[in-house]
VMD Tcl script that draws the C-alpha trace (Angstrom):
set ca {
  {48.91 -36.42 -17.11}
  {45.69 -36.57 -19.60}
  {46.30 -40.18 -20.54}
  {46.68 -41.61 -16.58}
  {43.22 -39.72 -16.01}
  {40.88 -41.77 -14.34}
  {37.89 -43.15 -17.09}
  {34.55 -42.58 -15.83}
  {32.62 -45.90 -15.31}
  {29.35 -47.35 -16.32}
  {27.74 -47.52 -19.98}
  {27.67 -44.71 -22.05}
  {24.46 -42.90 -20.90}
  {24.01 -41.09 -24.89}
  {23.62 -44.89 -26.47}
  {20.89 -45.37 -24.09}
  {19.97 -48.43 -21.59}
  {16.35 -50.43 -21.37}
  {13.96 -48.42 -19.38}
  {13.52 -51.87 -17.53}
  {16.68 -51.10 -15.59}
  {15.25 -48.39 -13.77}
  {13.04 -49.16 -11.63}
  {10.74 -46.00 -9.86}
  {13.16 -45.14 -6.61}
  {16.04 -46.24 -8.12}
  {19.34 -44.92 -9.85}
  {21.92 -45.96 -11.39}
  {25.10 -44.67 -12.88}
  {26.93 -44.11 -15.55}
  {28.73 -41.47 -17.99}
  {28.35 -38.89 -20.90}
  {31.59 -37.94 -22.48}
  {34.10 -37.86 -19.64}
  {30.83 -37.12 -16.89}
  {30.25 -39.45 -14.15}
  {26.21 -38.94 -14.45}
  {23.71 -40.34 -12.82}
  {20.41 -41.36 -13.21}
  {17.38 -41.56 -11.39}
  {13.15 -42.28 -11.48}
  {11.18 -40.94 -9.09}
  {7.66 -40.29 -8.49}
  {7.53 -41.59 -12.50}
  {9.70 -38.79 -13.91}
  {13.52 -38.99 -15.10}
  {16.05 -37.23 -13.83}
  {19.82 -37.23 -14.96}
  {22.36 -34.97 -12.39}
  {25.75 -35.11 -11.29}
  {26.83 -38.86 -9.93}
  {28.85 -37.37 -7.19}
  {28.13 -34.74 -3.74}
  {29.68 -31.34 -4.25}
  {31.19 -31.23 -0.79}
  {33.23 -34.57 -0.47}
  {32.69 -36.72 -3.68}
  {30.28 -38.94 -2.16}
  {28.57 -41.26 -4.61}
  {25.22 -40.53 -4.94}
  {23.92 -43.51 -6.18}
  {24.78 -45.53 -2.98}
  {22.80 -42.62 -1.06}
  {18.71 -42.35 -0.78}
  {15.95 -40.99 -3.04}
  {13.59 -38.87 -0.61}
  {10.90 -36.93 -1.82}
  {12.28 -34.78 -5.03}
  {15.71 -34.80 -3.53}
  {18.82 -37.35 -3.41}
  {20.96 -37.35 -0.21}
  {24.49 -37.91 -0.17}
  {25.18 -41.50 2.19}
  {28.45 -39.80 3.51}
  {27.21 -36.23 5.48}
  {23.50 -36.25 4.15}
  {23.54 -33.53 1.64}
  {20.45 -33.03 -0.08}
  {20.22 -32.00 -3.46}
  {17.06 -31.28 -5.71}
  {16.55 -33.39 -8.35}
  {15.16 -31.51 -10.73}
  {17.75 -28.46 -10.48}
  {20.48 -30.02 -8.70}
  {20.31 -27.45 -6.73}
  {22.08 -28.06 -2.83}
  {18.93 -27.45 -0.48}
  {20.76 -28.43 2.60}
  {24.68 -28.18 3.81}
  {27.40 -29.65 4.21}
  {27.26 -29.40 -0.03}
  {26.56 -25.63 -1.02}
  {27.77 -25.83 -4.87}
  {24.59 -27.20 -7.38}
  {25.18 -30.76 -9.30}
  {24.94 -30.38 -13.11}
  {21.59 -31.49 -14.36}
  {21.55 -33.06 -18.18}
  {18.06 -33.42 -20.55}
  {17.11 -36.86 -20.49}
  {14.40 -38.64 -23.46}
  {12.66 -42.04 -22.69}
  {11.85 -43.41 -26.27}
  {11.40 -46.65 -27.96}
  {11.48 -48.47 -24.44}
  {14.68 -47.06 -23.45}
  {16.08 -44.01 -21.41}
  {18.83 -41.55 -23.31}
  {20.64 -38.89 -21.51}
  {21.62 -36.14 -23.61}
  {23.01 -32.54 -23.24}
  {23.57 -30.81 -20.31}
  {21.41 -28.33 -19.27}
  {21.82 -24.22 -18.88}
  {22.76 -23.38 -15.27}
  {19.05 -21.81 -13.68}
  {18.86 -18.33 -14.08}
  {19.90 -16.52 -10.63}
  {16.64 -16.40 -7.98}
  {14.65 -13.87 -7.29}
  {12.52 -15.38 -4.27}
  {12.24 -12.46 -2.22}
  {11.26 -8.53 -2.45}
  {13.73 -8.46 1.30}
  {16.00 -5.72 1.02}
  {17.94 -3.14 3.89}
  {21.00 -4.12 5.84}
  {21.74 -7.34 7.33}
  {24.49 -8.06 9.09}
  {26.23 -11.41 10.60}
  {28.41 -11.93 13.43}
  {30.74 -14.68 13.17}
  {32.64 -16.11 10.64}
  {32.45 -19.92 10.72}
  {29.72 -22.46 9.41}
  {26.18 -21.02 10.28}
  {27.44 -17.13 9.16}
  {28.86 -18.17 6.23}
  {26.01 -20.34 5.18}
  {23.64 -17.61 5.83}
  {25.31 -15.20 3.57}
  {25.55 -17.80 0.62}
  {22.04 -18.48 1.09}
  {20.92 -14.55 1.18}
  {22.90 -14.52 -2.22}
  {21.30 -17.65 -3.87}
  {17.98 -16.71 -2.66}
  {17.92 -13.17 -4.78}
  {18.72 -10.63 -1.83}
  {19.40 -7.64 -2.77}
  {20.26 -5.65 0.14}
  {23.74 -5.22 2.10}
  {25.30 -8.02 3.91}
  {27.95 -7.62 6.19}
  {29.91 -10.04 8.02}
  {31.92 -9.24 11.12}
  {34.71 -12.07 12.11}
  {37.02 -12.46 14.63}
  {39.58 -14.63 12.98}
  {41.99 -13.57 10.89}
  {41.18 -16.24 7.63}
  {38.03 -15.85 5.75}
  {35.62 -18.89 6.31}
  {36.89 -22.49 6.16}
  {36.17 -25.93 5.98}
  {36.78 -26.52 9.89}
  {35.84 -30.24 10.23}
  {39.28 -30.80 7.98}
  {41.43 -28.87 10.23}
  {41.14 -31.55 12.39}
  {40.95 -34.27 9.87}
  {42.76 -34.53 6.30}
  {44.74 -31.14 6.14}
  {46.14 -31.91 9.67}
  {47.19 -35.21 8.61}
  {48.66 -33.76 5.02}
  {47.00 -35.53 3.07}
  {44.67 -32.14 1.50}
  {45.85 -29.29 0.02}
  {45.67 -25.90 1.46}
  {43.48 -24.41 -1.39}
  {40.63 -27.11 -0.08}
  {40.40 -25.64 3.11}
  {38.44 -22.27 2.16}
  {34.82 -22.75 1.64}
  {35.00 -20.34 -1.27}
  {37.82 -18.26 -2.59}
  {38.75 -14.51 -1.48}
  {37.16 -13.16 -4.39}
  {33.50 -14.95 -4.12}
  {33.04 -12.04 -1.55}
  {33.85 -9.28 -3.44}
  {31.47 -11.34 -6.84}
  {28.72 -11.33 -4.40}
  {28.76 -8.33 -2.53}
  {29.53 -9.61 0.78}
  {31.49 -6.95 2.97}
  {33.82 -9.40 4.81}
  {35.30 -7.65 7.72}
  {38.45 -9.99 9.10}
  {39.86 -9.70 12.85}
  {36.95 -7.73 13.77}
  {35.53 -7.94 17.01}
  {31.82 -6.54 18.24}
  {31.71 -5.09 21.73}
  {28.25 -4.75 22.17}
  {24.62 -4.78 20.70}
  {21.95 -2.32 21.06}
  {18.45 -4.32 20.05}
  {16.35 -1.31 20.42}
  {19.08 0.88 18.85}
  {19.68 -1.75 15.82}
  {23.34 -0.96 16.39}
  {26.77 -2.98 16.69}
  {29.41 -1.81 18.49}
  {33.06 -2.75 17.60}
  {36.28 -2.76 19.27}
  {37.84 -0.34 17.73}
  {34.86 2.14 18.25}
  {33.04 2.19 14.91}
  {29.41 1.61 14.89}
  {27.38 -0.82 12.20}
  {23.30 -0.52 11.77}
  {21.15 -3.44 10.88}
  {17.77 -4.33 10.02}
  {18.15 -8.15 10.77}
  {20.99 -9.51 12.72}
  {22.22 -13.03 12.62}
  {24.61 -13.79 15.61}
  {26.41 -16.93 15.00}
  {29.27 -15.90 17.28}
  {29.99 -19.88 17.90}
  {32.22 -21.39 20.25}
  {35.69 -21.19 21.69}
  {38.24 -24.06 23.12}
  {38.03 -24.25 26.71}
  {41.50 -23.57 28.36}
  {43.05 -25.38 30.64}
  {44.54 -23.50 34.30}
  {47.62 -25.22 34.88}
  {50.96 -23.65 35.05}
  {52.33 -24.39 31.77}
  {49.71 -23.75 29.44}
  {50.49 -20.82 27.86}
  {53.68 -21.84 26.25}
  {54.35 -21.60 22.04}
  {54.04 -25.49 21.96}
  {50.95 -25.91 23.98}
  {47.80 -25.66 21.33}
  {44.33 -25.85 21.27}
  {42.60 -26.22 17.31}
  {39.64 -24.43 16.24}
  {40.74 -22.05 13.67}
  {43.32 -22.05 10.69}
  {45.53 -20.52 12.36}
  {45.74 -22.86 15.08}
  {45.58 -25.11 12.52}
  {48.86 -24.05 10.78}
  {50.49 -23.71 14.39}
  {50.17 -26.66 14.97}
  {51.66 -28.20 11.36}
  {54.26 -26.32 11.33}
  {55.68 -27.22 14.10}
  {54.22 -30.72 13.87}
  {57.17 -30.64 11.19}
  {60.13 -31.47 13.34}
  {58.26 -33.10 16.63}
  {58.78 -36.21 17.72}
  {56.41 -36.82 20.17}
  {52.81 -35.70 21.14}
  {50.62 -35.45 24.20}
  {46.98 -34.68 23.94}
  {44.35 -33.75 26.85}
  {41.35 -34.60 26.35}
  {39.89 -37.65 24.27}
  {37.61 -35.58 22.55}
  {36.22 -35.79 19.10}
  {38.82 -32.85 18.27}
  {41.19 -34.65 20.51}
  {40.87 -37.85 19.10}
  {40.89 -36.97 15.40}
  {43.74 -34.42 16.14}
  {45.77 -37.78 17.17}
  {45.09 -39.59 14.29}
  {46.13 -36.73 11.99}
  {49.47 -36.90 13.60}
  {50.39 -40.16 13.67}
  {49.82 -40.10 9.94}
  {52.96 -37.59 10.30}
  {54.62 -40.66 12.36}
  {55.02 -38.40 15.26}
  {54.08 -41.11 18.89}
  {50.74 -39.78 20.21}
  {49.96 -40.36 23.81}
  {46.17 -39.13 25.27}
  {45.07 -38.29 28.37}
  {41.61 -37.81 29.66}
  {39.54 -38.86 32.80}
  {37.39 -40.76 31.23}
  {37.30 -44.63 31.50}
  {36.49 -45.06 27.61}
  {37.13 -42.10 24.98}
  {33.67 -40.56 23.77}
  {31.71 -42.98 25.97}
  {29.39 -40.08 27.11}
  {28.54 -39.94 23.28}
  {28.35 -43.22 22.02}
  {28.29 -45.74 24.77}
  {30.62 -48.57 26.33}
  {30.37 -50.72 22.93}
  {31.98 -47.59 20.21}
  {33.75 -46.16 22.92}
  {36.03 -49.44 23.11}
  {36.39 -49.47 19.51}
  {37.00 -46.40 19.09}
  {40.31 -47.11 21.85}
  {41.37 -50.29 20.29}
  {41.34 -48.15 16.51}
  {43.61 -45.90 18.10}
  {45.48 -48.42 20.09}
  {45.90 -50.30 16.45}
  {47.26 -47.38 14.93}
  {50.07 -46.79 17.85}
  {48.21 -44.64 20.29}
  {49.23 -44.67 23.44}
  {46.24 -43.99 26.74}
  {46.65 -42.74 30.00}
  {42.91 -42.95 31.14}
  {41.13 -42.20 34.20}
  {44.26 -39.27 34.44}
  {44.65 -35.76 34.06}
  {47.71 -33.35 33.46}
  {48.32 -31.11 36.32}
  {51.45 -29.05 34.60}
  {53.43 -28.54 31.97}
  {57.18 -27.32 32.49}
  {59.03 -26.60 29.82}
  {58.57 -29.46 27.57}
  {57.29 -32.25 30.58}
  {53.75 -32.93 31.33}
  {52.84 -34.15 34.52}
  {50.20 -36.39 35.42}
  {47.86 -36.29 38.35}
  {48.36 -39.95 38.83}
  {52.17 -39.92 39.02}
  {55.05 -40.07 36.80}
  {56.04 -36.76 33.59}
  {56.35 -37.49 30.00}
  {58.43 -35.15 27.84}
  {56.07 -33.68 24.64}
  {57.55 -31.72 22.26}
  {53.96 -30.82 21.07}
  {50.75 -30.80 23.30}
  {46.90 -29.96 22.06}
  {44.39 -29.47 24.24}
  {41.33 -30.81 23.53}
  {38.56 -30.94 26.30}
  {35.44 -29.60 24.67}
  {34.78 -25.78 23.73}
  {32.09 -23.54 24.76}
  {29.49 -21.24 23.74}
  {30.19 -17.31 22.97}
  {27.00 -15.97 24.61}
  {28.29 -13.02 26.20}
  {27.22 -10.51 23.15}
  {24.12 -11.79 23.19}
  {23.37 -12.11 27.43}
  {24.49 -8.26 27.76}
  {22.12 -7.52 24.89}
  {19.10 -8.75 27.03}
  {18.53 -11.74 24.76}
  {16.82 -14.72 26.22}
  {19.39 -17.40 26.82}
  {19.61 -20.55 28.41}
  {23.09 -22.40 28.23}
  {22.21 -20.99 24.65}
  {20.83 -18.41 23.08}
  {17.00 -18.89 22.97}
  {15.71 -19.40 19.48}
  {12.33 -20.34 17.89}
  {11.92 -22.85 15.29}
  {12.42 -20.26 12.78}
  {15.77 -19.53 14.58}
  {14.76 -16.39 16.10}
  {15.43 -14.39 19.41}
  {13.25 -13.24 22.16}
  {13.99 -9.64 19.84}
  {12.30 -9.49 16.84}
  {14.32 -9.24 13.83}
  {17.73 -10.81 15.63}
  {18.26 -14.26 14.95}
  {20.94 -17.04 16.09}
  {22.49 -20.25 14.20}
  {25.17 -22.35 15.10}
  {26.94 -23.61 18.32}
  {25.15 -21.12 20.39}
  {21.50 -21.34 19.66}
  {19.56 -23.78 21.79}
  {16.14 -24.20 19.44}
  {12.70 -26.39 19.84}
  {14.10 -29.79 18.45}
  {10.85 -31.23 16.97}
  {12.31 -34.88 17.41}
  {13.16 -35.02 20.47}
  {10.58 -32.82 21.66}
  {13.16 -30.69 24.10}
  {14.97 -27.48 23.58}
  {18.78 -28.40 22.61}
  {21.90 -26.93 21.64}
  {24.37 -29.30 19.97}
  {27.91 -28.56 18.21}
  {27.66 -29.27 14.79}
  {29.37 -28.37 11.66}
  {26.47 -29.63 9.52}
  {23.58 -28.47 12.11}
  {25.40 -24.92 11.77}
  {25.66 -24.72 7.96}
  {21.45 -25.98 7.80}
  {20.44 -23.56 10.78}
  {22.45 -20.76 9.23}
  {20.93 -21.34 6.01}
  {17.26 -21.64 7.75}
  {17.84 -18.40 9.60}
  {18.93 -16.76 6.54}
  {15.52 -17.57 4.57}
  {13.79 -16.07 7.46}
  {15.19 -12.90 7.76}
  {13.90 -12.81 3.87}
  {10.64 -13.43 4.98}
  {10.15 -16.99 3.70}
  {8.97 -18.46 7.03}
  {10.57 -21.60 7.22}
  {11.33 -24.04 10.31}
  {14.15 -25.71 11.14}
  {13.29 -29.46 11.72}
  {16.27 -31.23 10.28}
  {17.70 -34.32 12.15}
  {20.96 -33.26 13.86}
  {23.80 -35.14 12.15}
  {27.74 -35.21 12.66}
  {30.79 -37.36 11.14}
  {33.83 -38.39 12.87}
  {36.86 -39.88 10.99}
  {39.50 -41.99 12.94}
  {41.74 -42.98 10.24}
  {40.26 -44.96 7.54}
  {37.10 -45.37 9.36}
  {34.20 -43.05 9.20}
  {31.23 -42.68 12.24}
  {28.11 -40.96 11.36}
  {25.66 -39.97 13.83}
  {22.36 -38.81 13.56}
  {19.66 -37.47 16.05}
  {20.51 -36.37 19.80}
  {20.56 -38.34 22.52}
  {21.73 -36.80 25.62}
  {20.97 -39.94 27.57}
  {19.55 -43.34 26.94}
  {18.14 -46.77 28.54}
  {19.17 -49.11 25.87}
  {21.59 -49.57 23.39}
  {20.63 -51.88 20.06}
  {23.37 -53.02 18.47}
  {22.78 -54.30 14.37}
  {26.23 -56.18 13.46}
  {29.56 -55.71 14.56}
  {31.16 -53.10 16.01}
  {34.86 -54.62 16.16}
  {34.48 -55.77 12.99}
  {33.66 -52.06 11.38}
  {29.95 -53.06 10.25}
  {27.50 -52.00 12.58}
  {24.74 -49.74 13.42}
  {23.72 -48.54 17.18}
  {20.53 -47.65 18.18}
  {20.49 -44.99 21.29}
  {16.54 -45.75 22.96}
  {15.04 -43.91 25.45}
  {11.74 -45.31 26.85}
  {11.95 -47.51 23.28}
  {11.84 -44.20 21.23}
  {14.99 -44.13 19.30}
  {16.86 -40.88 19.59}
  {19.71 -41.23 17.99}
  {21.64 -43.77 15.66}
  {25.50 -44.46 15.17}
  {27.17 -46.30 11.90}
  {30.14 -47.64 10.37}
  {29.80 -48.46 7.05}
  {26.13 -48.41 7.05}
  {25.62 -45.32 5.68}
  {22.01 -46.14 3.77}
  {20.77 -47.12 7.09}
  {22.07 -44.00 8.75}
  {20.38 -41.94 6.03}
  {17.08 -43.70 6.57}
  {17.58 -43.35 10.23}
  {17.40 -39.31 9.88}
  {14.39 -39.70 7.79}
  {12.50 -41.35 10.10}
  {13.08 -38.92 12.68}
  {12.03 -35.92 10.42}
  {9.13 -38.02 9.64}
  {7.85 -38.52 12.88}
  {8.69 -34.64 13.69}
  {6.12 -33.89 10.89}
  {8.38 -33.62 8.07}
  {7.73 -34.73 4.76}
  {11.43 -34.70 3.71}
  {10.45 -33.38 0.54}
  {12.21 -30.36 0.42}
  {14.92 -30.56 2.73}
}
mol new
graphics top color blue
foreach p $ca { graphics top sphere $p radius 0.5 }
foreach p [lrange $ca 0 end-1] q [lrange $ca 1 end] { graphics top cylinder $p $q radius 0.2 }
display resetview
């Protein structure tokens, strides 16, 4: 009801506050009307936006001023101050700017102002297509749309669901604690509004580069002038008798997704393979539905090859806290009927059992095509093929990381979304690289981990506060280079850690 509405906080931003409490690089919050607004100097100039991200709610005021942009301190979106426009994913929707006065020695925010105008940043036009459905494709064909293209886009998916917001299949809509209507990055009709040919269950056979030409499984034949493949990845299966049954699931899509809820509904008991990040968050989700989780995986310490001894203990004790049960250092070698047996001895009876031991990439569209690949598809900083005009984004594309200094492929949901939207501004013709600092969030129950960079190995660990205690931030080194960084609850620090690394790559961080 109206009346148990949350108030927005903070003084009322019309009345005005003492220019003295803004400081240049700072912000603070506060409201107009019923709007959480907030306010920032930078550079010497004003601005006044919306207080919180577009994707999750984050609070922007706890995040970081860089350049003319605010990030987000939760998944590092950036948004541009003076439009409020979303320059780089996981937020795609703009923050409401308002006009702001400085007068008499203090600051008033007033009116809001008009939505920009729609862009017209490029004279690109013909037929582009995209293969895939999931973060990079769909990102791509938002950006096309915000950036003024006016040709035909055409997107070719193999699931069965229109694009969704995957990183809560396995997170707050498993758990039930989101709605359904959440999960959809945008609503059937935005496709049809922005002329976006959205072909469902579709799969693509084959591609001619010289020819320009898809070929799909039921025959037909699609032309293009640019091509984005962002084809993804796929769970790995398991070969054990057993694993084909109606209870046995892996989770990538929503409709694994919804398998597994519904009949998550009347089971008692759980066994997951594989203490994966999709493993891992897939057992906290249901033991917020009370159903007894047990995991198995070979490893000695879940996600240990990711983050080290130190996280990888906490991460088991979290579990462990929160009624987990681990059968480590173990495998499963069958499942009959509903018992799971284990390599090292002894069954357990499941009534539910997800498979989660990693996925891999979809290259074979691209390998038959004769594109350059290697454990990826080959890409150039400007997230293009060995063929000219065909470009790659996502979980398959290994690119030039200019922080690192190697050639990596990592599997995202944020990377995706920013190397979809990259890709998308160069097959427009605005040359643009992709030199964003890989960054990923994992959520084990009420506690969030951020990471940001790529460190594929390391020869020392720096550890700033307390892991156990849920306050910490780990430094991965190699050769005393920092390649990566890990937080809990430190999420200015984890910001600044990402800008340090596009710094050092050469970015200003100006733009995003």
């Amino acid at each position: 009801m109206a009346g148990d509405e949350k108030k927005p906080s903070g003084p009322d931003l019309t009345q005005g506050f003492p220019s003295a409490d803004l400081a240049d690089g700072a912000m603070l919050t506060g409201h107009v009307g019923d709007d959480e607004v907030l306010v920032a100097r930078q550079g010497g100039k004003i601005f006044a936006l919306g207080a919180h991200c577009t994707h999750y709610h984050g609070p922007l005021v706890d995040g970081l001023l860089v350049g003319n942009t605010v990030r987000c301190p939760w998944h590092h979106a950036h948004f541009s101050l003076q439009t409020g426009e979303a320059l780089a994913a996981p937020a795609l929707s703009p923050l409401t700017c308002w006009q702001v006065e400085e007068t008499g020695g203090k600051i008033f925010v007033k009116t809001k102002r008009a939505q920009p105008a729609p862009r017209k940043d490029t004279a690109a036009s013909g037929q582009f297509v995209i293969v895939g459905g999931g973060a990079a494709g769909f990102a791509a064909a938002e950006m096309l749309r915000r950036h003024g293209f006016a040709g035909s886009i055409t997107m070719l998916s193999h699931d069965d669901a229109a694009p969704v917001d995957r990183p809560n299949l396995s997170k707050d809509y498993l758990a039930g604690s989101a709605p359904e209507d959440w999960v959809p990055l945008r609503g059937d009709d935005w496709y049809a509004e922005n002329k976006i040919d959205l072909k469902l269950k579709t799969e693509v056979t084959a591609l001619d580069a010289k020819a320009k030409e898809l070929t799909l499984g039921g025959g037909g034949k699609i032309k293009f002038d640019k091509l984005l493949l962002a084809t993804g990845a796929e769970p790995v299966k398991l070969d054990i008798p057993g694993a084909d049954q109606k209870h046995v699931h892996t989770l990538r899509s929503f409709a694994d997704c919804r398998g597994i809820i519904a009949q998550a509904k009347d089971a008692k008991r759980a066994v997951v393979i594989g203490a994966s990040f999709i493993g891992l968050e897939t057992a906290a989700a249901l033991r917020a539905r009370d159903i007894e989780v047990h995991v198995v995986a070979p490893e000695k310490r879940p996600l240990e090859r990711v983050f080290g001894p130190q996280l990888g203990d906490f991460i088991r004790a979290l579990h462990e806290e929160h009624g987990v049960k681990f059968q480590l250092e173990n495998s499963v070698t069958a499942i009959d009927g509903k018992r799971v047996t284990f390599k090292a001895g002894g069954t357990l009876d499941a009534d539910l059992v997800i498979i989660g031991v990693g996925v891999r990439p979809r290259l074979t569209l691209a390998g038959k095509a004769g594109l350059a690949t290697d454990k990826g598809v080959s890409v150039n900083e400007f997230m293009e093929t060995s063929t000219p005009g065909i470009y790659a984004a996502g979980d398959i594309a290994r690119w030039p990381d200019a922080i690192s200094g190697e050639r990596i492929r990592v599997e995202h949901w944020v990377v995706a979304e920013r190397q979809g939207q990259v890709a998308a501004l160069n097959m427009m013709g605005i040359r643009t690289p992709f030199r964003s600092a890989p960054f990923f969030w994992s959520q084990h129950y009420d506690v969030p981990i951020n990471y940001v960079g790529h460190a594929e190995k390391w020869d020392a660990i720096d550890i700033d506060g307390d892991v156990m205690k849920r306050d910490c931030v780990v430094r991965y080194k190699l050769g005393g280079r920092v390649m990566a960084v890990a937080s809990i609850y430190r999420d200015k620090e984890s910001l600044e850690a990402g800008v340090e690394m596009e710094r050092q790559a050469g970015k200003t961080g100006a733009t995003g």
